[in-house]
N, C-alpha and C positions, 0 to 999 in steps of 0.2 A: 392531605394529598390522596387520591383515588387510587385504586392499581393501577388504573391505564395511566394514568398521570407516572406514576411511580418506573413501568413499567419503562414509559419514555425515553426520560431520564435518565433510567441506569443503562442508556442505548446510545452505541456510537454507530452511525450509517459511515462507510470509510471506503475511499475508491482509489486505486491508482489509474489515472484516465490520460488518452492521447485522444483530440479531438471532440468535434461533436458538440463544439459550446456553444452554439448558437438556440440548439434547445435546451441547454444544461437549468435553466432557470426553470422552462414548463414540466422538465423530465422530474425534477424533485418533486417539484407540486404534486406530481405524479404518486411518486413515491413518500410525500407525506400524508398524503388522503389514504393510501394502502395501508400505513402505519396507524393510522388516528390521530395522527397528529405533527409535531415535529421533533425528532429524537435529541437527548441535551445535546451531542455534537455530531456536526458534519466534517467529515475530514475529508478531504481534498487533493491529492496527489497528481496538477496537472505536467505530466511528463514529458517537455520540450515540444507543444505544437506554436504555432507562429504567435510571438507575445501581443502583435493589435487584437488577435481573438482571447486572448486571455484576461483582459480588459473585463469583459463580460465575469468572469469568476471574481476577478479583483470588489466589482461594484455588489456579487452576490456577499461577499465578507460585509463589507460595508452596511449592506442592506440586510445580513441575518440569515440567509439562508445557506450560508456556509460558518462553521465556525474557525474553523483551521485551513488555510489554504497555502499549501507550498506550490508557489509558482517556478519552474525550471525552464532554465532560454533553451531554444535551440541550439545543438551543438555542444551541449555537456558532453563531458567524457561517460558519465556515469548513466544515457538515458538510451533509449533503442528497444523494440518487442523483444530483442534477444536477452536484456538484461533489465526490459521490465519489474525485474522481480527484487531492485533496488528501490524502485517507487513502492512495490508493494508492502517490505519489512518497514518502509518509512511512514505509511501512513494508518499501521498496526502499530508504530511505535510512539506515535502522536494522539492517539485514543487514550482515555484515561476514565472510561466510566465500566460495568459490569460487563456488558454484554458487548459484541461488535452485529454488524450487518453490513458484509460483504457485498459490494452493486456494482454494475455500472450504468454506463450511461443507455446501453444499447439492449436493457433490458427492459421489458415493459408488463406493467401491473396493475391487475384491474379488482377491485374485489367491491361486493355488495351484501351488504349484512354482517355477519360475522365480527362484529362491532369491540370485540373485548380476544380477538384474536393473540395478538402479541400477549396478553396477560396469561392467557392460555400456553402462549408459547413459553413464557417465561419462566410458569408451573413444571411445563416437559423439561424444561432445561436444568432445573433442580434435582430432577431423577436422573443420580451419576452413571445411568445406565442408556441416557439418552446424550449423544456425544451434541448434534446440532439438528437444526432445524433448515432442509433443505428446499429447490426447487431450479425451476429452469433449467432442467435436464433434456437435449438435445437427443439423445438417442437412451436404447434400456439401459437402466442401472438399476431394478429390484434388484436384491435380494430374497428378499419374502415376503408377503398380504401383514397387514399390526391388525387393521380392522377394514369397516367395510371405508371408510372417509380414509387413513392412512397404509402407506407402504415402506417399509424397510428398507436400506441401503448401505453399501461399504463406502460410496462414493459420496463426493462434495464438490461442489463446486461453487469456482469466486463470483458465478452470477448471483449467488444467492443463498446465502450462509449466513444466517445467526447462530450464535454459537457463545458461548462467555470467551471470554478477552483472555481468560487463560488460557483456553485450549490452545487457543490459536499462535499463542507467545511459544509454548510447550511445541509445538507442531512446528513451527521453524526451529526453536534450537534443538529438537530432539534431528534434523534434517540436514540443518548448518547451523549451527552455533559458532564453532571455531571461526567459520567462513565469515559467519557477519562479523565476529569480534575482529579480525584483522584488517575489516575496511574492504573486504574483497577483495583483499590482495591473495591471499592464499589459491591453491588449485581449487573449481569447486566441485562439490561433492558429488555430479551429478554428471554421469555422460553429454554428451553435447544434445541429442534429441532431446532428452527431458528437461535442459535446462528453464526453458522458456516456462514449464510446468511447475517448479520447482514448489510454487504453494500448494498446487494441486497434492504434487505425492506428498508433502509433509504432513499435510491433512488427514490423506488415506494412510500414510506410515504409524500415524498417529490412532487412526481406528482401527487399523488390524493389530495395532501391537496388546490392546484392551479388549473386553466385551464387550463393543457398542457399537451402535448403529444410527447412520442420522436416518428421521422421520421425514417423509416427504406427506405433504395433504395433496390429494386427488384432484385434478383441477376439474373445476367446471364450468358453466355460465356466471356465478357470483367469484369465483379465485383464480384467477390465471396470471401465471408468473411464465412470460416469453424470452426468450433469447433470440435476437433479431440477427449480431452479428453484420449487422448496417453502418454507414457512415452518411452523412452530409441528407442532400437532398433522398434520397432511397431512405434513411432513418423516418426523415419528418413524414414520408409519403405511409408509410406502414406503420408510423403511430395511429395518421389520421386515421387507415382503416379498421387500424384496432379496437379503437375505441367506437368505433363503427358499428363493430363486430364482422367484420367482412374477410371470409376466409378463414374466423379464428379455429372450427371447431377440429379442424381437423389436424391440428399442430398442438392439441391438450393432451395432455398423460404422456409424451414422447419416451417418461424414464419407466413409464408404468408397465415395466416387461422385464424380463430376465435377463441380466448384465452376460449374458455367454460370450462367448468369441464369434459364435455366428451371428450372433446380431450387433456386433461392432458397428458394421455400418450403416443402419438406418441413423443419418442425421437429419435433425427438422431444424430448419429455422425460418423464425413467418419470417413472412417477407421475402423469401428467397426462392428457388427455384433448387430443387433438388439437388446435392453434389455429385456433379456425374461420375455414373461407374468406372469412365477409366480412369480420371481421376480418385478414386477410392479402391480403384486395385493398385495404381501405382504408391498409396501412404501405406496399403494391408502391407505389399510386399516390401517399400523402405524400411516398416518396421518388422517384417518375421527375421525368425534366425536365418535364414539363407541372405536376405537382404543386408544383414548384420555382420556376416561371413565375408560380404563378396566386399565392404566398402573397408574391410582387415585384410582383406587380400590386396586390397590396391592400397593401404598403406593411407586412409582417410577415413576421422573418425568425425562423420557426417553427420548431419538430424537427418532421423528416419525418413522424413517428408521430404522427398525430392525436387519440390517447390520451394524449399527453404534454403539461403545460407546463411550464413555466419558472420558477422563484423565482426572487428575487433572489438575484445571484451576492456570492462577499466584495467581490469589484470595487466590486459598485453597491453596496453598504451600508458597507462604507467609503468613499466619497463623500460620505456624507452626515454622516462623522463628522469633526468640526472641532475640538476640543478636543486640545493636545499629550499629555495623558492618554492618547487615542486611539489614539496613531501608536503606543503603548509596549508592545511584549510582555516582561512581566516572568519571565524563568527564573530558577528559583531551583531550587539543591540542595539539597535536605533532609535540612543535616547535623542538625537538632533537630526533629524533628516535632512536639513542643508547642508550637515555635514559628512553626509553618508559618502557621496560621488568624490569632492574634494581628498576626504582621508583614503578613501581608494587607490586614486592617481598615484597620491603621496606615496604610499605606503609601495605600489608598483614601481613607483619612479626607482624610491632605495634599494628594492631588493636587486633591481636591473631587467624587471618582468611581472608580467601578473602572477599571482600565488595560484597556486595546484589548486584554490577551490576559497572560493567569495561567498558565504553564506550569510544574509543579511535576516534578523526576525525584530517584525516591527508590531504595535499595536495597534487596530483596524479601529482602537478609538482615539489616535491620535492627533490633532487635531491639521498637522502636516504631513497624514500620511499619501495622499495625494502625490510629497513630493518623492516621500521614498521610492512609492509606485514608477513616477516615473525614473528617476536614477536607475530602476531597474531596466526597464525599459529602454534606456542609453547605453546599458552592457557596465553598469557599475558592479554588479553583482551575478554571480552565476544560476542561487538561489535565494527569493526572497520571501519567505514564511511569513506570511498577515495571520495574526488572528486578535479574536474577540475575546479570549481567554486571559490576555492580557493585558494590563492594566499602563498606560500611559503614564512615562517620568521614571518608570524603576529601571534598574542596571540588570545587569547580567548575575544571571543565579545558578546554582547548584539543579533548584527547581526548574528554573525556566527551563536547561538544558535538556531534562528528564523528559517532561511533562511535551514538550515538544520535539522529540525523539531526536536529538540534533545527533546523537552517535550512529544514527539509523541510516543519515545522508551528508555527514560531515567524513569523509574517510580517510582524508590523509592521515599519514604517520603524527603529523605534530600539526597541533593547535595554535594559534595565537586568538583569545577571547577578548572582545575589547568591546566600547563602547564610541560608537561612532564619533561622537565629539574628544576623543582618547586616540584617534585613528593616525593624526598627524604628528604627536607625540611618540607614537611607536615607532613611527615608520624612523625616526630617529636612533632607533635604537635598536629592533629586532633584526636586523640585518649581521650587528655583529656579534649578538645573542644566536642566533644560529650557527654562526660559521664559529664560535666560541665553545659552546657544549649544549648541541641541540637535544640532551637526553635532563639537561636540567629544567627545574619549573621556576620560575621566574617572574615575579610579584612587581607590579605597580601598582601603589608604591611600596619597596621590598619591606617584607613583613606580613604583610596582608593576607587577604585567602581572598578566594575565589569569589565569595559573595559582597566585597568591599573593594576588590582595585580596581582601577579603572582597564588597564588588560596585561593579561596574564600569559605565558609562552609557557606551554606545558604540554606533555607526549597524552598522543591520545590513550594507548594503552595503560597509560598513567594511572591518567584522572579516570577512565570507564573500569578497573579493576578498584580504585580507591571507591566510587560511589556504590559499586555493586558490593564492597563487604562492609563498609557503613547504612545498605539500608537493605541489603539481603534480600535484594529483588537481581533480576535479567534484566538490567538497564538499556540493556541493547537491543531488547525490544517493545518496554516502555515499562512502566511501575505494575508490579503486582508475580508473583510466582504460579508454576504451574503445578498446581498440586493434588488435581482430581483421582478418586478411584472408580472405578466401575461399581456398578451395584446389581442385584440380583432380577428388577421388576420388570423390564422386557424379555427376560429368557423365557416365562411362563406363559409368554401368550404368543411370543414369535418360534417356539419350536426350535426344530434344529437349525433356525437362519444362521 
């Protein structure tokens, strides 16, 4: 295997996305040619936009340019930009190779030459003095000059982070741990303006608490990494000119300035039209202390941005749900996909309602997965996880569970784990298994474990502290521990950054 080869491979490109699918297939292309090639996985987190457009990401699994795809209907409790940041831990939690590369769709990337780049990347990223490898920075965020081709940075962002798969596990739970571990039931950690940020400061909380700094490369005519911040027709119209070159040059280097506070508000993004000033003096002053003052005076703890509100969070709408039915997120493997939709009903029918959360994961090499797809698509399931990663015929695993971050996006209090042709057998029985001792785990057929019954009623907090101290990983944000230290070999040549 070659570096670039290698390089690859140990590479998950991972996006929580709303929107935009209609060029989701040309935009990776995109972002394969920038890479060298195609990284081992693509993880997919599309976030409740209308399921006929999601079709298109379904047939991308199918067809290989996704590896991992969790599709979410419209109307979850658990989806919305304000609480985005559940797709995010979940599709960090579904990666499972070295490194990640954070994208989305609304970014755009052009590069010529530079042919062994990522290997190059991959070298920086072995120096525990180099946190990630950034770009598509909208407004300044130097820090300091590395050399004449790179610049220094305290900042990161999710348009465009490589970075190893540790830090980034490390950087949520050092931010919320507790938070994920309870399903996001808990208060979370984060005032109401930053919540939507939440990966952001973890990141930064995560570089200022060490020596490190991520690397950005200088853009030019051969490398440019844009943040568009576009949707629908206005995306496809400012790719075409991109790739054009029309307009680009004056939207390069945008981070390549000194992060101050008075340059807070130069923001670039192609394709757009400047944000106007009184727009950007009414977000300076939602967010200073005086702004912060006045919304504690009136007795409302607002987002800074006075363009923004707030919906209810899972938190507050699970509060309000009192039925044991409720607390239940039901996973199920899709060893029979005719019998996915059928065990559903069933299982609804007994409990007197549908379960707090239907999470179906099937494999995208199964030869009826067409039908899973569509049972999803009928509202059998709330989430349906396709991937390529798994193997057609097998049950529910220990592994499966892990490797496909189900604790990431599974959150009620208790579990029922079953296997889709097992689904109409339960629903005979987990009705008065819950209203009996919903804190017990409870084997079909009794005896068994986890990797041999057909489904199992078990507390989530249960089973996610039983896994994390039999494999001494953060299970709750996918296999592997964070356990980097800083090193000495950017101090000597970045000065006092």
């Amino acid at each position: 295997m070659t570096q670039r080869a290698s390089s690859l491979a140990g590479l998950s490109m991972i996006t929580a996305n709303y929107g935009n699918l209609e060029l989701a297939e040309a935009i990776h292309k995109d972002w394969f040619r920038f890479l060298g090639g195609q990284p081992g996985e693509i993880v997919f987190v599309e976030n409740g936009s209308p399921l006929p457009g999601q079709t298109a990401l379904f047939d991308g699994v199918k067809n290989g340019w996704i590896t991992k795809l969790l599709s979410v209907r419209p109307g979850a409790l658990d989806i919305g930009k304000h609480q985005a940041f559940i797709a995010e831990v979940s599709a960090l939690a579904m990666s499972t190779t070295r490194n990640v590369l954070l994208y989305h769709l609304d970014v755009l990337v052009s590069r010529r030459g530079r042919d062994e780049w990522l290997v190059d990347a991959d070298r920086r990223l072995q120096n525990p003095s180099v946190y990630a490898i950034g770009g598509s920075f909208n407004a300044p965020s130097k820090s300091s000059d590395y050399d004449d081709d790179w610049y220094l940075s305290k900042k990161l962002s999710g348009n465009f982070a490589l970075l190893p798969r540790t830090r980034y596990q490390e950087a949520w739970l050092r931010v919320a741990g507790s938070f994920l571990r309870s399903g996001y039931r808990d208060e979370h950690p984060l005032p109401v303006a930053a919540r939507r940020f939440i990966m952001e400061v973890g990141l930064e909380k995560l570089l200022e608490s060490r020596d490190w700094r991520t690397m950005v490369r200088r853009e030019t005519s051969d490398w440019i990494i844009l943040h568009t911040n576009l949707n629908g027709t206005a995306l496809t119209e400012a790719r075409e000119r991109f790739f054009d070159g029309e307009g680009v040059e004056r939207y390069l280097n945008a981070g390549d300035e000194l992060a101050l506070p008075e340059n807070g508000l130069k923001l670039k993004y192609f394709g757009q039209p400047g944000v106007p000033m009184a727009r950007q003096l009414r977000i300076a002053f939602g967010a200073s202390p005086i702004g912060t003052l006045l919304r504690k005076l009136r007795g409302r703890d607002l987002p800074a941005n006075p363009d923004e509100t707030e919906p209810p969070t899972l938190r507050e709408l699970t509060q309000r749900m009192t039925q044991p039915r409720d607390q239940l997120s039901v996973v199920i493997w899709v060893d029979d996909p005719a019998a996915l939709k059928p065990g559903v009903e069933a299982l609804s029918r007994a409990l007197g309602g549908r379960p707090g959360q239907v999470i179906a994961l099937v494999s995208a090499h199964d030869a009826a997965v067409d039908r899973a797809w569509q049972a999803h698509v009928d509202g059998a399931t709330d989430k349906l996880l396709v991937s390529r990663s798994l193997s057609a015929g097998r049950g529910m695993s220990t592994a499966t569970l892990i490797d496909h971050g189900v604790f990431a996006h599974a959150h009620c209090p208790n579990y029922l784990l079953a296997n889709a042709s097992a689904l109409e057998s339960a629903a005979a029985w987990v009705p008065q298994a819950l209203s009996r001792d919903p804190s017990a785990t409870i084997y079909d057929p009794a005896g068994s474990s986890l990797d041999h019954a057909r489904f199992v009623l078990i507390k989530r907090a249960t089973l996610l502290a039983d896994l994390e101290a039999q494999t001494g990983t953060p299970v709750i944000v996918g296999v592997g521990p964070g356990n980097d230290a800083p090193g000495p070999e950017l101090n000597a040549r970045r000065g006092a950054a």
